[in-house]
N, C-alpha and C positions, 0 to 999 in steps of 0.2 A: 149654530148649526140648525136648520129644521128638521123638521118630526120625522119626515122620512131619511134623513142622510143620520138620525141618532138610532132610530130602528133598525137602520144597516146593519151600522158600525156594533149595534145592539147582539144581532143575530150572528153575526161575526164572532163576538167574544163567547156564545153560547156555542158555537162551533171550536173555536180556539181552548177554550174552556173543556170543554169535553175530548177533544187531542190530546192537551196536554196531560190529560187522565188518562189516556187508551195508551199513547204511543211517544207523544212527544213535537214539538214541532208547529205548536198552534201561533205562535208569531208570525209565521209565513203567511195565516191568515189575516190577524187582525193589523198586522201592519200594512201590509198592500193596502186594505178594507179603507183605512184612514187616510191614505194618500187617495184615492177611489175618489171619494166625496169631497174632494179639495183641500184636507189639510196639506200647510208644506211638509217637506219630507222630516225638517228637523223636530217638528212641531208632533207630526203623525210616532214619530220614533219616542219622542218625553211623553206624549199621553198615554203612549202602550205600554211604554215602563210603572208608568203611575199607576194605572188600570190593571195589571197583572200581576200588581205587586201581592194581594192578599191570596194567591194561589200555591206561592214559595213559602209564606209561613203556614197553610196546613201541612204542605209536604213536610215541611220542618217538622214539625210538633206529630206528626205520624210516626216518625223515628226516632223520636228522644230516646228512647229506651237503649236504642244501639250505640248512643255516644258517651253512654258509661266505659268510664275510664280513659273515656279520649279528651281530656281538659286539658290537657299540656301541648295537645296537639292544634284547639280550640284557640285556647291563648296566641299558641303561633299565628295561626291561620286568620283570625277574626282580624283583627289590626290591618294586617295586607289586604283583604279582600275589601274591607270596607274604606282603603285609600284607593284603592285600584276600582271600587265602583265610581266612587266621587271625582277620582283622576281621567276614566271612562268617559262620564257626564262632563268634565270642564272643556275634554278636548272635544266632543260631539259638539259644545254650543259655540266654540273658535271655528266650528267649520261653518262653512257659508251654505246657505240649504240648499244653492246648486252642485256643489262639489260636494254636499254629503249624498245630495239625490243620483250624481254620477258615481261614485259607489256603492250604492245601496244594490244595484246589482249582483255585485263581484261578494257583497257581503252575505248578501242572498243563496248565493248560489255554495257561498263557504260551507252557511248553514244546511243547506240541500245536500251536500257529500258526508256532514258530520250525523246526519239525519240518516243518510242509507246506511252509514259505515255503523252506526249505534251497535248496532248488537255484534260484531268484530269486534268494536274497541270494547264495549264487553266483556268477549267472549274473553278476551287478551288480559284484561284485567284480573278474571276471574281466573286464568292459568297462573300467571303469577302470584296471585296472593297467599298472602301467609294466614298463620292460625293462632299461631301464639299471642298477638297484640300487646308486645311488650314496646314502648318508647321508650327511644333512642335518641340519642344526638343527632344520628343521621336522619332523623324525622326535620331537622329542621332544615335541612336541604330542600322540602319541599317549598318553602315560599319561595323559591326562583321562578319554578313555573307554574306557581300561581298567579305572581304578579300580572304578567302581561292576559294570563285568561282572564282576569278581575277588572283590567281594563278593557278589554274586549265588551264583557259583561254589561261593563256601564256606558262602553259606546253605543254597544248595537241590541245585544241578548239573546239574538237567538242561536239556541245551539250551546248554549255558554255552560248549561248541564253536563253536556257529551263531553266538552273541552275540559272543565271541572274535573272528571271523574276517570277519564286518562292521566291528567298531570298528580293527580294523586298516587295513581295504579303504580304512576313509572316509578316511584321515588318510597311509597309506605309500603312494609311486608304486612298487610291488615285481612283479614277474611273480607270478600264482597261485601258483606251485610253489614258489615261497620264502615262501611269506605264508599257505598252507598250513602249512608248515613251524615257525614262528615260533608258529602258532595250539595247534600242537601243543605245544611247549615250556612256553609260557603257561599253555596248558589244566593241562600235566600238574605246575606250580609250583602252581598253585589250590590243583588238589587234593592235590597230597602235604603242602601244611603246613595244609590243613582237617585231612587222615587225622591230621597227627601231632598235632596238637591235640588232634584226640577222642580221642585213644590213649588222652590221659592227665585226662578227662573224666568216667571213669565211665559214661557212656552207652552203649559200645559193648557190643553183645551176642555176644561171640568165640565162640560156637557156631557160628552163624549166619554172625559174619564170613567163619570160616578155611573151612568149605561153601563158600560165596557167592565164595570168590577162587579155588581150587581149580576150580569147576565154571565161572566166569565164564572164567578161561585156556582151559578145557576147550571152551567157545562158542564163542570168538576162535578158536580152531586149525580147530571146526569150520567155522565161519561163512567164514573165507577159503578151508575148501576148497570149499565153495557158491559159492563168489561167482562160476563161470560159470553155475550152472544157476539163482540166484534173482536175478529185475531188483532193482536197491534200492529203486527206485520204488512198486513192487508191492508191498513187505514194509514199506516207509516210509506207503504208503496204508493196510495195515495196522493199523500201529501209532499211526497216528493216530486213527484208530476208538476202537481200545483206549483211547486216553488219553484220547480225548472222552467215552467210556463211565464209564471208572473218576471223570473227578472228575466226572461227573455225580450218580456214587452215591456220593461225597463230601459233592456239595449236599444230598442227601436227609437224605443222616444228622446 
């Protein structure tokens, strides 16, 4: 890649980086960004993964606190997610990079509804949830629909938060803040055995990556220091636009 098409992709992840800090949803940016400057679509999709992989493990380590007491649930969970990322990643590199590029659309646009709808699937969470935080056998009903979000996770990613933290809602009686918590754990198993998978793929375009995780940390530091002066709401309306816009010019092409 040259100077200016890693600078892009640079200033991209400094953007995506700081979304994913404010509101959510910074993959709408730096994936398009990589297909932009010519990477193929399957190639643009494994370096975003690898590049945005050290942003899941702060959010992880932000919440340790809240996943006291939830190891039995951990146990469950970590195993399926971390087959359902690598099962994600196998099927994404079977696909041929015109037929992942002709859904990258439809996958787009998934992410763009799960994006507006965030704060409803929220809000819906947060009505259900319980207080007590006692596990149960019926906790282990959850890996059903974990499964197929962990493959999701590792096919595509974005969005794969909001997907996360529904399928848990429906199925664990947890207070938000540990169910939050858990969402994050999950999330950031996805995606660190998609990253290590493509590691060793040949797909990855380490130019591009080692820019894109430098300037994406860079976003995240900035984006928390914003986060009194920009609403999320406002930057998530945003971003929705964007994502409606780009796989529009997806469909076109």
């Amino acid at each position: 890649m040259s100077y200016v098409d890693l600078l892009v992709v640079g200033f991209a992840a400094i953007l995506g980086g700081a979304v994913n800090a404010l509101a959510g949803g910074g993959t709408l940016i730096t994936f398009p960004m990589l297909t932009a400057v010519g990477v193929p679509a399957v190639a643009a999709n494994v370096t975003n993964t690898v590049a945005l992989c050290p942003g899941y493990l702060g959010a992880t380590f932000a919440q340790m606190k809240d996943l006291k007491g939830q190891m039995a649930r951990l146990w469950l969970l970590l195993p399926v997610s971390l087959l359902g990322g690598v099962g994600g990643g196998v099927l994404l590199l079977k696909t041929g990079d015109q037929a992942f590029r002709n859904l990258v659309p439809y996958l787009i646009l998934m992410a763009v509804v799960l994006l507006a709808f965030q704060d409803k699937l929220r809000a819906w969470v947060i009505s259900r949830s319980g207080k007590n935080g006692v596990v149960t056998l019926h906790d282990a009903w959850v890996i059903l629909p974990v499964i197929p979000a962990a493959v999701y996770g590792g096919y595509f990613g974005a969005g794969v938060s909001v997907i996360v933290l529904a399928v848990l809602g429906l199925v664990l009686e947890e207070s938000f803040t540990r169910l939050n918590a858990l969402k994050q754990s999950v999330s950031f198993s996805i995606n660190i055995a998609a990253a290590i998978f493509f590691i060793f793929s040949g797909k990855v375009v380490w130019s591009a990556a080692i820019v894109m995780a430098v300037c994406a940390l860079v976003g995240g530091v900035l984006g928390g220091r914003l986060a009194g002066w920009i609403k999320p709401e406002i930057l998530r309306r945003i971003v929705v636009v964007t994502g409606t816009i780009v796989a529009v010019i997806y469909f076109v092409r």
